[in-house]
C-alpha positions as CSV (number, residue, x, y, z in Angstrom):
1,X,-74.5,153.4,-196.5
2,X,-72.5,156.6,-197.6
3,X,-68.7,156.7,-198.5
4,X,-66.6,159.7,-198.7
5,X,-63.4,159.0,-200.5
6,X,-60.4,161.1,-199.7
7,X,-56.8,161.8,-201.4
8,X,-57.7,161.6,-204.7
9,X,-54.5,162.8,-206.9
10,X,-56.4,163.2,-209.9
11,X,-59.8,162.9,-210.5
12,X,-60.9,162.5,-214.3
13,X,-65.2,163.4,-214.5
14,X,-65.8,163.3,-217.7
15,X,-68.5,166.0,-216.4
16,X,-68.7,169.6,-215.1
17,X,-67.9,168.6,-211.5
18,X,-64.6,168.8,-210.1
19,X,-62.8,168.6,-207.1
20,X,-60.3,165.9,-205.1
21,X,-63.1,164.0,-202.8
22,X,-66.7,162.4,-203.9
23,X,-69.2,160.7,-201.8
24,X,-71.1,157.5,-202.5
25,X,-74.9,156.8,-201.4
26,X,-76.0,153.7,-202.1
27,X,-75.4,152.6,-205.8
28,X,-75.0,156.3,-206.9
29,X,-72.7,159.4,-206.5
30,X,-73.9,161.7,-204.4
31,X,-71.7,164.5,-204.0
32,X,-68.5,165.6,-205.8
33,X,-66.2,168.3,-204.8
34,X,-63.2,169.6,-202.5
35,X,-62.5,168.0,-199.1
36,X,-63.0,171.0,-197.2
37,X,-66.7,171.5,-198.5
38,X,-67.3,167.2,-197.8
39,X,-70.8,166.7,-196.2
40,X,-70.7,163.9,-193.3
41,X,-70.8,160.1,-194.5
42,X,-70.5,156.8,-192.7
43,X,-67.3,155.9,-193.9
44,X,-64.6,157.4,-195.0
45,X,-62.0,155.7,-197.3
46,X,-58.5,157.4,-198.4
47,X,-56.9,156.6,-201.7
48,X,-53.6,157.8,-200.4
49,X,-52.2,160.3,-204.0
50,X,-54.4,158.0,-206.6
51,X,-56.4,158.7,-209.4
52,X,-59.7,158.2,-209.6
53,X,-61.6,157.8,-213.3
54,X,-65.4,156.8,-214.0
55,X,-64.9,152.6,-214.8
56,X,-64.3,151.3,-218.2
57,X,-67.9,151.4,-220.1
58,X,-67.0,148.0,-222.6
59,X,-69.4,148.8,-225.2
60,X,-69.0,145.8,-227.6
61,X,-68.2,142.3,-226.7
62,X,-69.2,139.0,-227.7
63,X,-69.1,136.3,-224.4
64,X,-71.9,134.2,-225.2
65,X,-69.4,131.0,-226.7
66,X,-67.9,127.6,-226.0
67,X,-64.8,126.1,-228.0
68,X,-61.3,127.5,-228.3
69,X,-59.7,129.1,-231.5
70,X,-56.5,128.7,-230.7
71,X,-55.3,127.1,-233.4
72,X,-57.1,129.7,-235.9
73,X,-54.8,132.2,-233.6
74,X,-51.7,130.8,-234.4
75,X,-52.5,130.0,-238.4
76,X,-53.3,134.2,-237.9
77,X,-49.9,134.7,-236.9
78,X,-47.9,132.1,-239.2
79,X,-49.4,134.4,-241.8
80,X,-52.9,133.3,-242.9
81,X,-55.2,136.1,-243.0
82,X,-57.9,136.7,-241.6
83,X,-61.6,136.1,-242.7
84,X,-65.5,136.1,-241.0
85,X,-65.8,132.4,-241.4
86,X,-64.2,131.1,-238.3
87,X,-66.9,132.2,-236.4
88,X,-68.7,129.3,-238.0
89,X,-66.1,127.0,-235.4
90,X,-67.1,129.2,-232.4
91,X,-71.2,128.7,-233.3
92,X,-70.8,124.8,-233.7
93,X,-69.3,124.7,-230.1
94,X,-72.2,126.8,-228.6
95,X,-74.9,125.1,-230.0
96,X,-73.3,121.9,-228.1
97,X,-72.6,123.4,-225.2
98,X,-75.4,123.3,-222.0
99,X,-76.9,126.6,-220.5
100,X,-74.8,126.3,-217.6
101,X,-71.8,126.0,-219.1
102,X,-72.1,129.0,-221.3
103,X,-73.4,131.1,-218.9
104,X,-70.2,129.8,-216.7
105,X,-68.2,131.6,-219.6
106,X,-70.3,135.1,-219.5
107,X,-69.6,135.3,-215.7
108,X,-66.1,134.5,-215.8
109,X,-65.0,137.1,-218.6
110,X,-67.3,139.5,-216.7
111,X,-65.5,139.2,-213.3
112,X,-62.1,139.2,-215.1
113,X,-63.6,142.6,-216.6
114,X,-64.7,143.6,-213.6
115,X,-60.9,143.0,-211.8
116,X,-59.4,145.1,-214.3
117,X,-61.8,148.0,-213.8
118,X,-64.6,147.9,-216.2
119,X,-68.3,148.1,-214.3
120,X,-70.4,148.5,-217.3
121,X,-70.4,145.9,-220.2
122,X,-72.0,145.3,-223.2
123,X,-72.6,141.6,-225.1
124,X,-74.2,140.0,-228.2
125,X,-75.7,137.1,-229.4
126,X,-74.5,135.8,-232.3
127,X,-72.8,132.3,-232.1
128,X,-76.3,130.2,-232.2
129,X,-77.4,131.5,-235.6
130,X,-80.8,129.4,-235.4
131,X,-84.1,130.6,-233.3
132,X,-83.4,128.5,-230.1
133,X,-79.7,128.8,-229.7
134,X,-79.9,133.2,-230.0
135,X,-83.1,132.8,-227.5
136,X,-81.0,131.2,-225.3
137,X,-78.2,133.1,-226.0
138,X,-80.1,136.1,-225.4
139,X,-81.6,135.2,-221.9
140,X,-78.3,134.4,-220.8
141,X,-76.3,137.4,-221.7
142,X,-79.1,139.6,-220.3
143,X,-79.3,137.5,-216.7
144,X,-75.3,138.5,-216.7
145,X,-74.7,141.5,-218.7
146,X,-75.5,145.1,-218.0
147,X,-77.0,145.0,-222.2
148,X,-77.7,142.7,-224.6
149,X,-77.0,142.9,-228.7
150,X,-79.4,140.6,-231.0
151,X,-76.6,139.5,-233.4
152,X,-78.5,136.7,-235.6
153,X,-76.8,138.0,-238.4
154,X,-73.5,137.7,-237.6
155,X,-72.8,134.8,-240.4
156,X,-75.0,133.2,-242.6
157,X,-74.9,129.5,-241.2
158,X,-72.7,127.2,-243.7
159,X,-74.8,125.5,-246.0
160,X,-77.8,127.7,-245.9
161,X,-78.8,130.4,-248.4
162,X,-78.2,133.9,-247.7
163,X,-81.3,135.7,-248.7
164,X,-83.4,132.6,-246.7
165,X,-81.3,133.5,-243.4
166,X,-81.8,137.4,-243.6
167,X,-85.8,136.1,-243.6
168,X,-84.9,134.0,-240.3
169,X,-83.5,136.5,-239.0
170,X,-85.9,139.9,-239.6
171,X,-88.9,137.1,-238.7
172,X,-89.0,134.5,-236.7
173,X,-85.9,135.2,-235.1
174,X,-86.3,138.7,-233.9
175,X,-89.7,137.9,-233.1
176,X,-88.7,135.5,-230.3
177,X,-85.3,137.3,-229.1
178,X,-86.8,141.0,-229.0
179,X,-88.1,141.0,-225.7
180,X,-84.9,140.2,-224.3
181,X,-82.8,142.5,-226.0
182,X,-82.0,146.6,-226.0
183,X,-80.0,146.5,-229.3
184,X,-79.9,144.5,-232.7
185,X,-76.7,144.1,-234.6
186,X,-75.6,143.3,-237.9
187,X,-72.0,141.8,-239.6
188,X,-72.3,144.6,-242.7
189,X,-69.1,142.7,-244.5
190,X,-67.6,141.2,-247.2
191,X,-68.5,137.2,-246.3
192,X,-71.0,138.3,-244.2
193,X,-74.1,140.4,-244.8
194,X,-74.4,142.8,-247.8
195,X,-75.8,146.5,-247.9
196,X,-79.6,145.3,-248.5
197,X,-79.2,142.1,-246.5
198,X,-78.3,144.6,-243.5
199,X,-80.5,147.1,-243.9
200,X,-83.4,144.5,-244.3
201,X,-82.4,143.3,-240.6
202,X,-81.9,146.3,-239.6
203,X,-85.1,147.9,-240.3
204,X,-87.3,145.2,-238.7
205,X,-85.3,145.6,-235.7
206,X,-86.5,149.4,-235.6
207,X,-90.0,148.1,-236.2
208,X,-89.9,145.9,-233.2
209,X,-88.7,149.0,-230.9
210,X,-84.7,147.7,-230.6
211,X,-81.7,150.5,-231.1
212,X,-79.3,149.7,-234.0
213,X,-76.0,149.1,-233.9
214,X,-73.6,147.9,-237.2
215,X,-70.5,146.2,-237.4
216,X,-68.6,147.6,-240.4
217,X,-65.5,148.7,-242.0
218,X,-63.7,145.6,-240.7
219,X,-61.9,144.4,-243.4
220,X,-61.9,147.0,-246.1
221,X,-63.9,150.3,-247.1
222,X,-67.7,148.9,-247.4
223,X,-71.0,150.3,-246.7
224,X,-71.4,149.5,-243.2
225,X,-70.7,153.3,-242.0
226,X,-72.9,154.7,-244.7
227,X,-75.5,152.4,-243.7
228,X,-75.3,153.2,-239.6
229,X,-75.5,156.6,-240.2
230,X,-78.4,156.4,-243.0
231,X,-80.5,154.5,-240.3
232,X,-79.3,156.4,-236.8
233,X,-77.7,153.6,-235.4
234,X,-76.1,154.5,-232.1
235,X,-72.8,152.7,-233.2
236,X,-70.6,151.4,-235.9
237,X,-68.3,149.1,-234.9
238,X,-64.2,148.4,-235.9
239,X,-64.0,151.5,-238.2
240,X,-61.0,149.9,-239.5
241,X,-60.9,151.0,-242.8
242,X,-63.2,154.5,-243.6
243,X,-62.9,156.4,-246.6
244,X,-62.7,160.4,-245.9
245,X,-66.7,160.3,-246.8
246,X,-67.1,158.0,-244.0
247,X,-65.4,159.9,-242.0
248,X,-67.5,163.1,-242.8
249,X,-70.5,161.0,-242.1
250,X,-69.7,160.2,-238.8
251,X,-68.5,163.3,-238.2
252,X,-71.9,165.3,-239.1
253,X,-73.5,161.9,-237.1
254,X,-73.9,161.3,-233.5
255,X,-73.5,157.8,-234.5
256,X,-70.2,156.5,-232.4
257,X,-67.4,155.2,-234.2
258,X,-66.4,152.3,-231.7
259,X,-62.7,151.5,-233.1
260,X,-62.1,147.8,-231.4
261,X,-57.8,148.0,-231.5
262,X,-57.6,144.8,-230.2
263,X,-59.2,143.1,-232.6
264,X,-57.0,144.8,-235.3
265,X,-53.6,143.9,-233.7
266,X,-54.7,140.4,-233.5
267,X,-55.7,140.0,-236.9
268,X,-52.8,141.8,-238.4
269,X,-54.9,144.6,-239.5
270,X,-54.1,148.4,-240.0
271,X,-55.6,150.2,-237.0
272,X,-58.5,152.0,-237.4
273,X,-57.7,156.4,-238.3
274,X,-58.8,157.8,-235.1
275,X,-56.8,161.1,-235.2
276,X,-58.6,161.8,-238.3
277,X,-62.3,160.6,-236.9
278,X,-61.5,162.8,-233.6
279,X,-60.1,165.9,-236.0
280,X,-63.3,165.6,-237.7
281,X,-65.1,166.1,-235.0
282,X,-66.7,162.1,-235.0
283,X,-67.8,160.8,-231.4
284,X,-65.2,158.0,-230.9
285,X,-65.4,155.0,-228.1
286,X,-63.0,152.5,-227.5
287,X,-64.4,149.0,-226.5
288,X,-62.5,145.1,-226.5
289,X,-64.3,143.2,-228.5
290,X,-64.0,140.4,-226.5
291,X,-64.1,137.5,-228.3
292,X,-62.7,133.8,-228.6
293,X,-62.0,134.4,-232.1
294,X,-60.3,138.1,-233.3
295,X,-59.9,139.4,-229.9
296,X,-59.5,137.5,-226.9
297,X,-58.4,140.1,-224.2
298,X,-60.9,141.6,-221.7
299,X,-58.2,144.2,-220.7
300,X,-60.0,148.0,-221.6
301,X,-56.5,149.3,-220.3
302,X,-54.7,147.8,-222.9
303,X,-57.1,148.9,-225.7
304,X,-56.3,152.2,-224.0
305,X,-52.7,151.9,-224.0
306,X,-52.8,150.5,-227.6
307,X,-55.0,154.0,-228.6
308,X,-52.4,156.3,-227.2
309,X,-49.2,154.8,-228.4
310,X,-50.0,153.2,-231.8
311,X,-53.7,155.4,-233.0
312,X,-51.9,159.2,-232.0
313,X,-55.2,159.5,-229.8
314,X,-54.0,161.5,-225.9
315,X,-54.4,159.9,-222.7
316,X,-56.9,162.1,-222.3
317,X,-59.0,161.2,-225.3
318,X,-58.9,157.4,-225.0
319,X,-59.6,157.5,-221.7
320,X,-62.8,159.1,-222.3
321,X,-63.7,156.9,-225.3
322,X,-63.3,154.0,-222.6
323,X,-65.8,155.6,-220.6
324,X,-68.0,158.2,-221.3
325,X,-67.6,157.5,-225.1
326,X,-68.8,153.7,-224.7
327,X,-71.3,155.2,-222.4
328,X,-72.5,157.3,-225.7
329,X,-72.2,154.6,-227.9
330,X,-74.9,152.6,-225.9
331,X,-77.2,156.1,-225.4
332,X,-76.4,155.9,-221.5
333,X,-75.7,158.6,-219.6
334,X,-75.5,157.3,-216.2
335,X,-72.4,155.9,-216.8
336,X,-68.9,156.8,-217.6
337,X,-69.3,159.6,-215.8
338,X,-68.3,160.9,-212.2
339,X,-71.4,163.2,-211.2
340,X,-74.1,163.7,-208.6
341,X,-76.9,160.8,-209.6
342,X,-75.0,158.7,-211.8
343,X,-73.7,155.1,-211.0
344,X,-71.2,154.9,-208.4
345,X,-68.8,152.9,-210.8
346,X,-65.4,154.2,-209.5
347,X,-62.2,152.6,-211.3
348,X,-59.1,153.6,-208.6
349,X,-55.6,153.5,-210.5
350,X,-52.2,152.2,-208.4
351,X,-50.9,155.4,-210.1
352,X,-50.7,159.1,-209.3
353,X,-52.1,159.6,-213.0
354,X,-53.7,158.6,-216.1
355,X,-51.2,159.1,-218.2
356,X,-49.5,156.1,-216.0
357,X,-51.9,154.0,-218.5
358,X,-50.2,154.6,-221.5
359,X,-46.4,155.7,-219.7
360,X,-46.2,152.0,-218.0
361,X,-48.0,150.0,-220.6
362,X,-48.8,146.0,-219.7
363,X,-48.3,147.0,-215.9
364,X,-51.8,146.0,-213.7
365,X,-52.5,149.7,-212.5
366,X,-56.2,149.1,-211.4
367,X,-55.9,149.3,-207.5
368,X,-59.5,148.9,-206.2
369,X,-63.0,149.3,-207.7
370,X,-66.4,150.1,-206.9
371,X,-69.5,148.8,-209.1
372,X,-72.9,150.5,-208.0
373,X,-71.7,151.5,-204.5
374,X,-70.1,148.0,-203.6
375,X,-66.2,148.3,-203.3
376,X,-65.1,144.7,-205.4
377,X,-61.9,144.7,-205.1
C-alpha cells in the first residue's frame, strides 16, 4: 500500500532530495518531491504545516538489564562521583533474571523509543560478563533490536583477573556470541579495559568478521580514540574528554565520534567538545545511551535539545547527528535519511519546525510516526 503525505512545513532529508510531499511504498520511500509533480497513491495523509525529519537513528544503547540503580543515582547527585564499577550491580541482577523478563525490558524501552520518534536502534551486551549470560544476552537483543553490540568486555567481573577475562572474552566468548552479532565493543577506560587489553579484544573480533566499535574518553583523556581510529572502528563512543590530537584523529578518520550527553549530565561530567570535533571536520552522532546506570532516558529529543543549548552544536547539526550521523556511526545508509529506496522511517514533529526542538525544550513535540511503512502512532 502506497502513501502520499501532504503539507509538510519543513522537510529535513539529510539527502539531495527536496520538496514538501513524499510517497511511501511498502516499508520504503518511494518518491520525494513537490505536490504538484505527486504520482497517484492509495492514501493520502496531510500533516496539516508540520515538519517532517528522517526518525532518530539511536546508535548506542545498552537495554539488555534487570535491577534498578536508583540509589547509585541519587549517591551521583549528593556528590559521589562517578565510577565503571556499578555496572557490576546491573550484571548481578541480569544474570538472575529469566529470558522473558529481560527480554520484557528490551521491548518496553524500545516502544518508549519508538513513541518518541526513534525507528532505528542500536543495543549491547554487556551485563552477563560470562559465556551463557552474553549468548543469551545476545539472542535477545537481536530478536528485538534493529543491531546488536558484543560487549563482553564491558567490566572485568569482580573477583576475577583481568588478563584471564580479556582470554574469555577474545575466545570462548566471542566464539559462541559472534554469530549473533554485527558489532563488538569494548569499555577502553580507566577501571575497565586498558590499551592492550582492548586492542586484544578488539582484534579477534575483526578476525571473526564483526565491525568495531570503542567506548572511550569517558572519564578522562585515555587511549580509547587513538585506539578506534588505529583499528577503523566505525565508532568511539562518549568523547567526553579528547585531547586536540584526538580530535585531529577523528577528524582525518571516518570513525564517528558518538558524544552520549546524557550520560554526561547525569554523571556530573563536562560535556563532550563538539563545536571543536564538528570545526575539525570529525563525523559526529548523537545517541542516548540508554542505560539503568549513567543514563537512563530513551528521549533522542532531549539529547538533541541538550546538543544545541549546552554543546554550541545548531539545530541543524544535532539533528543530523540524531539521524543520519547514528546512521554513519553504524555504516547504514538506509537510514536516517529521507530518499527514494531507503526505509520509510518518518518522525512527524507537532511543530512547524526543528528548531521547535531546541526553542521549546522538555515539550513532547513528536506528533505521529512511521517505522518501515507502518504509521505507529
Amino acid at each position: 500500500m502506497s502513501v502520499l503525505i501532504t503539507g509538510i512545513g519543513e522537510l529535513t532529508t539529510n539527502s539531495e532530495v527536496t520538496g514538501d510531499a513524499l510517497v511511501i511504498d511498502g516499508a520504503e520511500i518511494a518518491w520525494v518531491g513537490n505536490v504538484g509533480d505527486a504520482p497517484a497513491a492509495d492514501e493520502r495523509v496531510d500533516v496539516e504545516g508540520r515538519a517532517v525529519l528522517p526518525g532518530w537513528v539511536d546508535s548506542h544503547t545498552h537495554l539488555v538489564f534487570a535491577g534498578d540503580r536508583t540509589a547509585e543515582f541519587g549517591a551521583r547527585m549528593a556528590g559521589k562521583p562517578y565510577t565503571a564499577g556499578g555496572i557490576a550491580v546491573t550484571v548481578n541482577a541480569t544474570r538472575a533474571a529469566t529470558d522473558e523478563e529481560l527480554a520484557a525490558v528490551v521491548r518496553k524501552h524500545i516502544a518508549e523509543a519508538l513513541r518518541q520518534g526513534t525507528t532505528f536502534i542500536e543495543t549491547k551486551t554487556g551485563y552477563g560478563l560470562n559465556v551463557a549470560d552474553e549468548v543469551r544476552s545476545a539472542r535477545i537483543a537481536a530478536e528485538e533490536a534493529d543491531e546488536v553490540t558484543f560487549l563482553g568486555a564491558h567490566l572485568v567481573p569482580p573477583g576475577e583477573d583481568a588478563d584471564t577475562y580479556v582470554d574469555l572474552v577474545r575466545g570462548e566468548m566471542l566464539d559462541a556470541v559472534a554469530p549473533l552479532v554485527r558489532w563488538a565493543d569494548v569499555f577502553c577506560e580507566k577501571g575497565a579495559f586498558d590499551y592492550d587489553q582492548s586492542k586484544a579484544v578488539l582484534q579477534a573480533a575483526a578476525a571473526k568478521g564483526l565491525g568495531l566499535r570503542v567506548h572511550g574518553n569517558q572519564l578522562g583523556e585515555g587511549p580509547g580514540v587513538r585506539l578506534a581510529v588505529e583499528l577503523g572502528a566505525a565508532s568511539v563512543d562518549h568523547c567526553t574528554y579528547l585531547s586536540a590530537a584526538d580530535i585531529d584523529a577523528l577528524a582525518s578518520s571516518d570513525t564517528v565520534a558518538t558524544l552520549l550527553p546524557a550520560c554526561d549530565l547525569s554523571t556530573r561530567q563536562s560535556l563532550p567538545p563538539a563545536r571543536a570535533l564538528l570545526d575539525a571536520g570529525a563525523t559526529v552522532a548523537l545517541a542516548s545511551n540508554c542505560n539503568p546506570g549513567s543514563s537512563y532516558t530513551s528521549s533522542m529529543a532531549f539529547c538533541v535539545t541538550t546538543a544545541v543549548l549546552q554543546m554550541r552544536m545548531s539545530v541543524e547539526e544535532a539533528v543530523w547527528a540524531a539521524t543520519a550521523g547514528g546512521a554513519q556511526a553504524l555504516r547504514r545508509t538506509d537510514v536516517g535519511v529521507i530518499r527514494p529506496g531507503a526505509r520509510a522511517d518518518l518522525h512527524v514533529l507537532d511543530a512547524p519546525s526543528i528548531t521547535h526542538l531546541a526553542y521549546r525544550p522538555g515539550v513532547p513535540l513528536t506528533h505521529s510516526v512511521w517505522r518501515q511503512g507502518e504509521r505507529t502512532n
